[in-house]
N, C-alpha and C positions, 0 to 999 in steps of 0.2 A: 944619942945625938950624932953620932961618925956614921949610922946608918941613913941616916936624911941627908946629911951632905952630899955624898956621892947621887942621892936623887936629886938631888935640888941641883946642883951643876949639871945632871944629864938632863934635868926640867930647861933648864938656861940653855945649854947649848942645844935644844931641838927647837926651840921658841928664838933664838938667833937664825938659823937657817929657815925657817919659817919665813922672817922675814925677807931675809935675801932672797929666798926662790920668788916669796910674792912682788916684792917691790920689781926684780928684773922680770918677774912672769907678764905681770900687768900693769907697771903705772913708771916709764920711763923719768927719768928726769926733766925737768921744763928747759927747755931751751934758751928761754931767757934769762936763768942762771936761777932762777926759783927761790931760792929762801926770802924776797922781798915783798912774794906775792902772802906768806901768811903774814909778816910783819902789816902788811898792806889792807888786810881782812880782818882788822881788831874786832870788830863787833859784824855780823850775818849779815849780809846786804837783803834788803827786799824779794829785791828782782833779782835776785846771785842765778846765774847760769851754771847748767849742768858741767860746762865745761871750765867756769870760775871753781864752780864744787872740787870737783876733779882736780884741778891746778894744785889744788891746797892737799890736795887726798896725796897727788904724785910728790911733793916738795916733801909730806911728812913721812913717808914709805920710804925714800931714800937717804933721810937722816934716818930711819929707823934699820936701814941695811948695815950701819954703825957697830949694830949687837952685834955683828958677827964676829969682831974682834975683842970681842968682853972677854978676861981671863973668868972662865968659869972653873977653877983650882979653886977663888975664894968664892964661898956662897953670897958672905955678905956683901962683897963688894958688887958684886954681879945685880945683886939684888938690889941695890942701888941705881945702877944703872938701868934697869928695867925700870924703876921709879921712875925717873928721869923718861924715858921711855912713853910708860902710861900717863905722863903730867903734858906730853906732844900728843899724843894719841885725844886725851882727853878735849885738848884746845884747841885742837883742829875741828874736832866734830864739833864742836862748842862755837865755832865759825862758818858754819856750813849751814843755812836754810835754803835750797835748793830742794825742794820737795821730794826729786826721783835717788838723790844723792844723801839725803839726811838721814834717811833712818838705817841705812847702810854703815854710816858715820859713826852713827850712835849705837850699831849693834858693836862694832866693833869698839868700841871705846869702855863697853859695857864688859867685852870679854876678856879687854885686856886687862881694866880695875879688876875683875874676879878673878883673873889666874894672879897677879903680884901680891894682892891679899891672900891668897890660899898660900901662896910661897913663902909668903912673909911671915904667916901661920905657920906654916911647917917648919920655917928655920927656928923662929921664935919657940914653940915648943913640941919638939920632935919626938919626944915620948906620946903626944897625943894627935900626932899629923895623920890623916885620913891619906896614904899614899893611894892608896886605889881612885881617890879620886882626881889624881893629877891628871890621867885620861881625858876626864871629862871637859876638866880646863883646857888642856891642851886641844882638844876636838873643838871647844866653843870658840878657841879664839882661831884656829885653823879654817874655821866655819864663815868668822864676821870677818877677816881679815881676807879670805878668797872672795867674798860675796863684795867685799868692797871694791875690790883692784877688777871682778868681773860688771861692775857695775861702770867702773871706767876706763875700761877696755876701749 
């Protein structure tokens, strides 16, 4: 079990600056002060504009630049917080029908639910945690989390 922890906190704090590098890489803050525009997007508008998509994409990247202050010492609280995390992740792409913007949305919402489940897997039981494939998590969500902030470039 004390061998998964120290992976699992090194899994959390590379999946923290993940964020940070992407949220400042590509999707600045809204200048209208932002967190009103997802409140404001309950349900996908029709006709949502690329740049409405985007609005919601940059609002939830920057609450997601938050991780970077997660005390990863505790797994599970960490682990937690990346919940929290994928539950923004998830609702955002969940209010996005912008057709050039959605499936970018959705890849990433997809990456981030498979990496906190596989973590939450490994914390939960770490005698049978697949660590070799924290890689691949890490990569898928490195993958739909670049491909989204380049899609709102």
């Amino acid at each position: 079990m004390t061998a998964s922890r120290p992976l699992a906190a090194a899994s959390f704090a590379l999946l923290a600056l993940l964020f940070t590098g992407c949220a400042a890489g590509g999707a600045a803050p809204a200048a209208d002060g932002g967190g009103d525009a997802k409140a404001e997007a309950a349900a996908p508008a029709a006709d949502q504009s690329k740049e409405e998509a985007c609005e919601l994409v940059k609002t939830t990247l920057t609450e997601l630049e938050g991780l970077a202050s997660v005390d990863t010492s505790d797994p599970a609280a960490a682990l937690e917080a990346f919940k929290g995390a994928e539950q923004t992740v998830t609702e955002t792409a969940a209010q996005i029908s912008n057709s050039e913007v959605k499936p970018a949305a959705d890849g990433a919402a997809t990456a981030m639910t498979e990496y906190v489940t596989y973590v939450d897997g490994m914390l939960a039981d770490p005698a049978n945690a697949d660590v070799s494939a924290m890689g691949d998590h890490l990569t898928a969500l490195t993958e739909g989390i670049t491909e989204l902030t380049t899609v709102c470039a």
